[in-house]
C-alpha positions in Angstrom: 106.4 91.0 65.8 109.9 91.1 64.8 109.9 94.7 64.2 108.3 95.5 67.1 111.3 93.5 69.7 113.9 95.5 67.4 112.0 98.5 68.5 111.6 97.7 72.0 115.3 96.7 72.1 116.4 99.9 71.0 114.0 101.8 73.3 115.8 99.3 75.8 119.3 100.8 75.2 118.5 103.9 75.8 116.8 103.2 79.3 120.0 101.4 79.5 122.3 104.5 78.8 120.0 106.8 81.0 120.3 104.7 84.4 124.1 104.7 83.7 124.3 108.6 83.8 121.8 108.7 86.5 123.8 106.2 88.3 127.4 107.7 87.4 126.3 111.2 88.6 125.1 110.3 91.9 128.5 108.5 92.4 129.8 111.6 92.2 127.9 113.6 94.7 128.5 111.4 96.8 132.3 111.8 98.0 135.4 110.5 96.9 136.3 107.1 97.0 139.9 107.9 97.6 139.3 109.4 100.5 137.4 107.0 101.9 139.4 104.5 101.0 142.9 106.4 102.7 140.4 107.2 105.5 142.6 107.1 108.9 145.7 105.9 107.2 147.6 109.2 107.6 147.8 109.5 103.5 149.2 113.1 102.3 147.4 114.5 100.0 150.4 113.6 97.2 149.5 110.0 98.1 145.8 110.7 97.6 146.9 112.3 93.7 148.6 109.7 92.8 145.8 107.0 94.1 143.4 109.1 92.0 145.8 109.0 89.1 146.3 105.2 89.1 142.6 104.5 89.8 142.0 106.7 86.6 139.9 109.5 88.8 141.9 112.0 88.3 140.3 112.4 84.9 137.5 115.2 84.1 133.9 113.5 84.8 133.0 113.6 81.6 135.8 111.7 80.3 135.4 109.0 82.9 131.7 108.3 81.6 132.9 107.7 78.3 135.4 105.9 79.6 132.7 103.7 81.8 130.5 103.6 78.2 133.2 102.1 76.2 134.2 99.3 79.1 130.5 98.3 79.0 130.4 97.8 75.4 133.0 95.6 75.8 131.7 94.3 79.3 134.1 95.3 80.9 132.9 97.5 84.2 135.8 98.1 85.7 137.5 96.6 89.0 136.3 97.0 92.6 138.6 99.6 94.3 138.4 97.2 97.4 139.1 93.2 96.7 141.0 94.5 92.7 138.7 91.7 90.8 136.8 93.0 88.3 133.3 94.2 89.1 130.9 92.6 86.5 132.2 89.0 87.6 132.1 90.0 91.3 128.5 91.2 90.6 127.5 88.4 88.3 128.7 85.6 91.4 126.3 87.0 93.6 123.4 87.3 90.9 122.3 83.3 91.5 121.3 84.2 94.7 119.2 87.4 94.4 117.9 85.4 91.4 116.9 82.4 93.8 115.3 84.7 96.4 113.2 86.6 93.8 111.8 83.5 92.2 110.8 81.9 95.8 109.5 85.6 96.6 107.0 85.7 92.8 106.3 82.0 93.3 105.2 82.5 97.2 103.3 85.3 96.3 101.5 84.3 93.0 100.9 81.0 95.0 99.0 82.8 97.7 97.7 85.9 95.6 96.0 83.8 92.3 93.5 81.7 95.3 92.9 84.5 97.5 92.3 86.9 94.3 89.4 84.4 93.4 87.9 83.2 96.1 87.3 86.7 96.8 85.7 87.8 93.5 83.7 84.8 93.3 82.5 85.2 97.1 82.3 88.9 96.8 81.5 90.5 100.2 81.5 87.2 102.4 83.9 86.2 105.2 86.8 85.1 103.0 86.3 88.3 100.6 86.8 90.3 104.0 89.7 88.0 104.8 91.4 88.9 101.5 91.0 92.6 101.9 92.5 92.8 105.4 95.5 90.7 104.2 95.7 92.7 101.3 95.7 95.8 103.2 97.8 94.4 106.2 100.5 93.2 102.7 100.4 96.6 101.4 101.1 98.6 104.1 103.7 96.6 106.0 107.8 97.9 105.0 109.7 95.5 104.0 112.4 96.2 106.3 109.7 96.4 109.6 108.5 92.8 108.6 111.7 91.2 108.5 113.0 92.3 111.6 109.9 91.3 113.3 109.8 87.8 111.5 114.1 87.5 112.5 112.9 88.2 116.3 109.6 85.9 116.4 110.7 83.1 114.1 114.3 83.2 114.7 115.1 84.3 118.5 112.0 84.0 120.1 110.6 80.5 118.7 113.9 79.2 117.1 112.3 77.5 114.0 113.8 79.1 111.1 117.9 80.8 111.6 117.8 84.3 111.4 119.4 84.8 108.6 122.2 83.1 106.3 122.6 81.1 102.8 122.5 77.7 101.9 119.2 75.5 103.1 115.4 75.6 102.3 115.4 76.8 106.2 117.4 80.2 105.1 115.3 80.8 102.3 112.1 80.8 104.4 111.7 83.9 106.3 113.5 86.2 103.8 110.8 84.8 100.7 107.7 85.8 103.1 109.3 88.8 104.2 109.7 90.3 100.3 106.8 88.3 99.0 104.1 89.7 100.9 104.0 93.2 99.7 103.2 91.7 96.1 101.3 89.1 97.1 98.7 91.7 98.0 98.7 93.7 95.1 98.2 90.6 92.6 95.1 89.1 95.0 93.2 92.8 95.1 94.2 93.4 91.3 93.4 89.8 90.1 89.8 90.1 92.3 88.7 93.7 90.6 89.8 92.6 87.0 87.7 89.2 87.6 85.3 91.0 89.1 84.8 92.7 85.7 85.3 89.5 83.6 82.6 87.8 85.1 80.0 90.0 84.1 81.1 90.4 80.8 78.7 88.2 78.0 81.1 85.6 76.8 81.1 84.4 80.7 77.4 84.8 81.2 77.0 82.2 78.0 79.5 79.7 79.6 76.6 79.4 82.4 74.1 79.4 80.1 75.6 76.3 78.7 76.0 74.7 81.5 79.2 74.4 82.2 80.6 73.6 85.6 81.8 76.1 88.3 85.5 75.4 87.9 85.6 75.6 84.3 83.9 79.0 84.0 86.2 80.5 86.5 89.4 78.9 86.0 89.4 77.9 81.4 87.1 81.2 80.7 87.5 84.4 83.4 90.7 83.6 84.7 92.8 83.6 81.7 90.9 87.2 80.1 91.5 88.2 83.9 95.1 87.8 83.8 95.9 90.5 81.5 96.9 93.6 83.8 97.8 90.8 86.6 100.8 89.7 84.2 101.7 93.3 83.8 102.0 93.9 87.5 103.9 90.8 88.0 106.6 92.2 85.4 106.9 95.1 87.5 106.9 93.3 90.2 109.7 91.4 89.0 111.8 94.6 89.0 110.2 95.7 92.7 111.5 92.5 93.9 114.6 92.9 92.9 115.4 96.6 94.5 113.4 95.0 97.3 116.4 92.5 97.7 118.4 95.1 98.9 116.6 95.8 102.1 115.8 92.0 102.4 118.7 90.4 101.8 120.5 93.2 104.4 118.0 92.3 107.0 118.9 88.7 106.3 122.5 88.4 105.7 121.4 86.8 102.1 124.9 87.0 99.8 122.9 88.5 96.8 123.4 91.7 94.5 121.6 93.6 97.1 123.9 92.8 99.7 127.3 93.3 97.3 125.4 97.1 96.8 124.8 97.9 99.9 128.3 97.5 101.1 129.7 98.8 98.5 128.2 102.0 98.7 129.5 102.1 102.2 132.8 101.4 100.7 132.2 103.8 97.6 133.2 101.3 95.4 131.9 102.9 92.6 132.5 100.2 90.0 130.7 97.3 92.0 128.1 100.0 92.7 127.8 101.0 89.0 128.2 96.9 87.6 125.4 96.1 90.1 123.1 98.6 89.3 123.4 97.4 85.3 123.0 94.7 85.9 120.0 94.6 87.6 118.8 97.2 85.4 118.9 95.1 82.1 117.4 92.4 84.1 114.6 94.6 84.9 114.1 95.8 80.9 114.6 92.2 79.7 111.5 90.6 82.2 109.5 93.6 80.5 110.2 92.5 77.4 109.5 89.2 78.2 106.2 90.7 79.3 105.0 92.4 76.6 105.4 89.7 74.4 103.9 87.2 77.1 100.7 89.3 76.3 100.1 88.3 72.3 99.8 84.9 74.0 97.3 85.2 76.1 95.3 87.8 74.1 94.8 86.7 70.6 93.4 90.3 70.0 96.8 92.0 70.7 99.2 92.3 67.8 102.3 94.5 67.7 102.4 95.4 64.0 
């Protein structure tokens, strides 16, 4: 086991090292911060050298990506061309909230997903399996960004239960959790319903009836826990769905997360932010895999990483 997290770590680092290159390269296609930055102030372009020269951009690209490689080594990620703090601190005060909303998002949709996903596989092709399928259909092919504007206008200005967007009460986090928890919400209840689907008619589950044993402990101390295998696979990728879902969600919602911080910086090409949020969110993302994979030895005794 140990040798295989050493393994995976490494294999981490280097998906590590290749989002900062794809990352660092689309930065640069995509214009020059200076300009933007000098945008409508009547710079000359001596001004605009000498901003590039004290920002360090003056610099070959090459040598600015070793130059970004070495900073992140020491995590240091440079400092946001717009407020002068440094990025990974800027990035890291808005990661509690996109942390916040991701959890409510896996726990609302889990929540719904795990009784949906069995009532329908041990119902199959009754009202509540039919049910299931249109919600998981409805789930899947609903955008994210469609959704919550539509909630914002119902919920919000039309009904005024929930406020349309905003931090800081159970009331904010409402619409934005449903709005980012749906899509995987159906996913796990369709997934989880095929895999059980399969676990129930495999022998071990046919001799728990045989012996008798109640209903609820078939389905929920036998199936359910063989079933769970590829369901805890898709929720690690769903971790990492739900956080590039933030994005979009916590634009629509005005929620102060990593998302948010992008998304404006991008607009602002503030490369560093850009670049410090993307890493982080990125070893996030590898380290919930990880957690995954080993998550998996536990609940299959059969599985061992040698």
């Amino acid at each position: 086991m140990r040798a295989y997290v050493l393994r995976r770590l490494l294999q981490s680092v280097l998906v590590l090292l290749g989002v900062t290159i794809v990352v660092f390269v689309l930065l640069q296609v995509a214009g020059d911060p200076v300009v933007i930055m000098l945008s409508g102030s009547g710079a000359t372009e001596q001004q605009l050298q000498d901003l590039r020269r004290e920002l360090g951009l003056d610099a070959p690209a090459p040598v600015r990506y070793a130059r970004f490689i070495a900073g992140l080594a020491r995590g240091d990620l440079g400092k946001s061309l717009r407020s002068n703090r440094p990025a990974l601190p800027l990035v890291l005060e808005r990661m509690p909230a996109t942390l916040l909303l991701t959890a409510s998002a896996l726990i609302f949709s889990l929540v719904c997903a795990v009784p949906i996903g069995v009532v329908a596989a041990t119902r199959p092709r009754g009202f509540l399996d039919a049910v299931g399928r249109l919600i998981a259909v409805i789930g899947q092919a609903t955008p994210v960004f469609w959704l919550g504007i539509m909630m914002v206008l119902f919920f919000a200005v039309h009904l005024r239960w929930l406020p349309p967007g905003g931090y800081g009460t159970w009331q904010h986090l409402v619409l934005p959790t449903a709005a980012l928890g749906l899509l995987p919400m159906a996913r796990v209840s369709r997934l989880l319903r095929s895999s059980l689907l399969d676990v129930l008619g495999q022998d071990f589950v046919r001799t728990a009836w045989a012996k008798g044993l109640p209903e609820r402990q078939v389905i929920l101390g036998h199936a359910l826990r063989n079933a769970a295998l590829p369901v805890v696979t898709v929720v690690g990728l769903m971790v990492g769905t739900l956080l590039g879902g933030a994005v979009v969600t916590e634009t629509i919602f005005a929620w102060p997360g990593v998302g948010l911080l992008a998304v404006q910086a991008i607009y602002n090409r503030d490369t560093s932010v850009v670049q410090a949020a993307v890493v982080t969110v990125a070893v996030a993302f590898i380290l919930i895999n990880l957690a995954v994979d080993l998550l998996y030895a536990w609940l299959d005794p059969r599985i061992r990483y040698e």
